[in-house]
N, C-alpha and C positions, 0 to 999 in steps of 0.2 A: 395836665390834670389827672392821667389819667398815672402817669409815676404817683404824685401825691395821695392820691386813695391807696393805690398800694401800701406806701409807706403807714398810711394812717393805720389800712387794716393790719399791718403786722408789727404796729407799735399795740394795738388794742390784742392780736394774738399772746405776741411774749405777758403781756400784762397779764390774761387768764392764765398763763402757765403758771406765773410766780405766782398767782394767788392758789391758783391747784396744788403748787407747792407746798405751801403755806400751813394748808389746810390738812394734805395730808402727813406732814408732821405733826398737827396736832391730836389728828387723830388714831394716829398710830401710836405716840405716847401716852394715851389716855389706854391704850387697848395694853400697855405693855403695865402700864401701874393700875388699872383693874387688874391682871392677872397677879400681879404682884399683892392686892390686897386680899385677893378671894385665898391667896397662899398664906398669906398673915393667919385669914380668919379662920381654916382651914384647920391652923396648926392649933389653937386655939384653943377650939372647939375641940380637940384632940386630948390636947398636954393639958387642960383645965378645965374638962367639962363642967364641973361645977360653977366656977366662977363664967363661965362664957355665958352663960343665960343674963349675969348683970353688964357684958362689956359690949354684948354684941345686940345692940338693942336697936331698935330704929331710929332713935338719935343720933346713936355714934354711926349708922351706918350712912346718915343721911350726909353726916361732915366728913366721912373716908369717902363718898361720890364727888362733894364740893372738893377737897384737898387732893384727888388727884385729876379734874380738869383744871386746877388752878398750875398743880404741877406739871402739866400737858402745854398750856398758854406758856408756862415760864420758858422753856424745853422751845420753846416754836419763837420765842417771842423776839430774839434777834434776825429771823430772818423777814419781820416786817419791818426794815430797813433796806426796805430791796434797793434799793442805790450801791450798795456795797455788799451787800448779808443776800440772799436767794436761792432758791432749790428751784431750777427746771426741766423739764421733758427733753431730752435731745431726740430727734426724731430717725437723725442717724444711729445713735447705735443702739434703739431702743430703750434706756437709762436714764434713771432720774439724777442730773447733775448738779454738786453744789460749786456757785460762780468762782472764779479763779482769783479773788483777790485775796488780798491777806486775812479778811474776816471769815469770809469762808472757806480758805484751806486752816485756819484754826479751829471753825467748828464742824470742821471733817471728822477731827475725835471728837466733840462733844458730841457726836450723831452716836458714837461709837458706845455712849453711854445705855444703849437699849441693850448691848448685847450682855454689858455689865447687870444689868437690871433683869433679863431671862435668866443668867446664871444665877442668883441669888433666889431669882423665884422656886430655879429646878433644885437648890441646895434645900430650901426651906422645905417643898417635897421631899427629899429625901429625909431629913428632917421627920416629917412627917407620918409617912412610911415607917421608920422605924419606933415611932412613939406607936401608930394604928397595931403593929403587927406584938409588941409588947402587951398593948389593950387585948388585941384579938386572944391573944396566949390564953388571957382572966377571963374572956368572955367564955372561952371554950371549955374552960374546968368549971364553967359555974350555969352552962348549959344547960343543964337539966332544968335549975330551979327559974328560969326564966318563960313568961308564957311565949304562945305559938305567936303573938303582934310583936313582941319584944324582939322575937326571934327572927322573922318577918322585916322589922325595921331596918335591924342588923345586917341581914343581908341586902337589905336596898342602900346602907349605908357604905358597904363594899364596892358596890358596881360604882357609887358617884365617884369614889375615892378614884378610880383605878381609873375612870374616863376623864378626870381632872387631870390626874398623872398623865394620860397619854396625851392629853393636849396642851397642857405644857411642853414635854420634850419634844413632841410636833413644832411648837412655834419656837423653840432653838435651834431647832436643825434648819428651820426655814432661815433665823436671820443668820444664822451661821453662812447660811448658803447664800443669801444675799449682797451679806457686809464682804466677805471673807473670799468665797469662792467666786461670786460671776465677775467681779473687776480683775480677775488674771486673765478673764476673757479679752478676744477684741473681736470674735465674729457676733454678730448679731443672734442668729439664731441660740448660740450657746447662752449668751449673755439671756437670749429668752426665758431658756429651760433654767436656766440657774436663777433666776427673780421672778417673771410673773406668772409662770407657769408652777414653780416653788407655790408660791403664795396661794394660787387657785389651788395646788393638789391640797395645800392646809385648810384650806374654806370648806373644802369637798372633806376633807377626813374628818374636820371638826362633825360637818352631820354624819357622817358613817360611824363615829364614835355614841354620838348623843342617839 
């Protein structure tokens, strides 16, 4: 009897793991295509200000929320076939693992699509960057004729720019160091420092930034 409750609680354990799994790929891919849209909207609002007062309206902003949790669900949604497809906690070596079948050592790289997805974000900053620093050039010879609110805005509209920028390259280096560096680990604590201690110093810098 007393084997059997064991069994039971650690058929009900693994089961909250793949659903912890689950879950946090969903919402780590909603966190990767919000950054990715705020970078869209960003440039936008940059390279056409004028036109960005009709594109970026509460409508459309309300369907770029809806289309990237749908994008997030799509991105997760083979691994609720946890019979074959799963993401779970190993307790040994600290590490979130996907199951060793053939569905899951295939969507080994599909996971690898976030890091695809931060590059494109940090290009479209860059991107960005050099449309703002273009602007900045016009803003600066035409200086004078603008009043002290205008001027005032401008510089509030610097600081977001620059604390957007470093939180982006923040959450590259983090999944860089995630995907890329802590699996040539095998000691535990390294495997630490290089994933969720990574992640907590970005949580920590994003408020040190904001």
């Amino acid at each position: 009897m007393r084997h059997n409750y064991c069994l039971r609680q650690e058929a009900a354990d693994d089961q909250i793991n793949r659903i912890m799994g689950q879950l946090i790929t969903v919402f780590s891919y909603a966190t990767l295509y919000c950054r990715l849209g705020i970078s869209i909207n960003r440039l936008i609002a940059i390279a056409v200000p004028i036109q960005a007062a009709k594109l970026l309206t509460r409508r459309n902003s309300f369907v770029c929320v809806l289309v990237v949790w749908c994008l997030a669900f799509c991105h997760a949604s083979p691994y609720f076939w946890a019979s074959c497809c799963h993401i779970y906690y190993d307790c040994n070596m600290w590490r979130w693992i996907t199951v060793g079948s053939h569905w899951g050592k295939t969507f080994i790289y599909v996971d690898k699509c976030g890091i695809i997805i931060m590059i494109i974000t940090f290009m479209l900053d860059v991107v960005a960057v050099a449309k703002f620093r273009k602007a900045n050039k016009v803003f600066s010879n035409n200086a004078s004729m603008m009043s002290k609110a205008q001027r005032r805005r401008r510089r509030m509209e610097i600081k977001f720019f620059k604390q957007a920028l470093c939180q982006n390259g923040l959450s590259l280096i983090a999944f860089i160091s995630y995907h890329f560096i802590s699996p040539l680990f095998g000691d535990r604590w390294l495997v630490f420092l290089t994933s969720t201690f990574v992640w907590q110093l970005l949580h920590a810098s994003d408020g040190y930034v904001l």
